[in-house]
N, C-alpha and C positions, 0 to 999 in steps of 0.2 A: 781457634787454631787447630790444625789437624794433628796428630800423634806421630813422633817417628815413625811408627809401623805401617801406619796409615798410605804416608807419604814415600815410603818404600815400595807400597803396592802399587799406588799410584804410577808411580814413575817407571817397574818393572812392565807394567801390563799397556803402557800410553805406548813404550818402546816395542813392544811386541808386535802391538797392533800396526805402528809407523813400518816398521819391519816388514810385514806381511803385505802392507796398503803398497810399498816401497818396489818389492818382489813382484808383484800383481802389474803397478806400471811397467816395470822394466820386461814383465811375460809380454804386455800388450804391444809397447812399444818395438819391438825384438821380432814376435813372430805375429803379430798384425801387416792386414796388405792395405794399399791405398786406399781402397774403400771401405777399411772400418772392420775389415772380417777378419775373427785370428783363425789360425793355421789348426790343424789337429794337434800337431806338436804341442802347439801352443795352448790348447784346451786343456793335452795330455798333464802340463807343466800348473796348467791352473788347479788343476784337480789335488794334487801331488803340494800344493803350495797350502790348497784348505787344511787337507789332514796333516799335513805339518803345524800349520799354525796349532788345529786342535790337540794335537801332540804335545808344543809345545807347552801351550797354556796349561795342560792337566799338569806335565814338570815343574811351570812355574806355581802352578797353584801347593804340589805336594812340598817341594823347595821352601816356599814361603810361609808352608803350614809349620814344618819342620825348625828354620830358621828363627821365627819368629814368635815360637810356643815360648812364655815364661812360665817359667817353672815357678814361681808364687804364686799365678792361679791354679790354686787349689782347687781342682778336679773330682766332681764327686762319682766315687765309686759303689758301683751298685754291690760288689762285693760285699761291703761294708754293713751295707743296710740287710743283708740275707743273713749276716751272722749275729746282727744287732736282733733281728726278727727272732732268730733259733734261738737265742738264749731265753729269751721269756717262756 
């Protein structure tokens, strides 16, 4: 069975992507002509929709670093080991 956390990311990043795929139709559909070709606009809107997304995902990624750090994994710091080193 997967972890709450797991299952958090899951579901943030499926939603992103439906998001994005969601956007991408509604560009095509919106500024596409009957044969198939989209518009500049519409290229313009596609472009604009990647680095969103990529935007996006770096937020949810720092978001979900942040949210979901437990503070009982204990973390090991190099500090530690440079003054554990000086003292000898």
């Amino acid at each position: 069975m997967l972890d709450r956390e797991q299952l958090i990311e899951i579901v943030v990043s499926v939603s992103a992507v439906l998001a994005m795929l969601g956007t991408m139709i509604w560009i095509g559909t919106t500024y596409g002509d009957e044969s198939g070709v989209l518009q500049s606009d519409g290229g313009e809107l596609l472009v604009y929709t990647i680095i969103g997304f990529i935007i996006l995902m770096t937020v949810i990624g720092i978001l979900l670093a942040f949210v979901l750090n437990d503070p009982s994994d204990e973390i090991e710091d190099d500090s530690d080991d440079l003054e554990a080193q000086n003292a000898y």
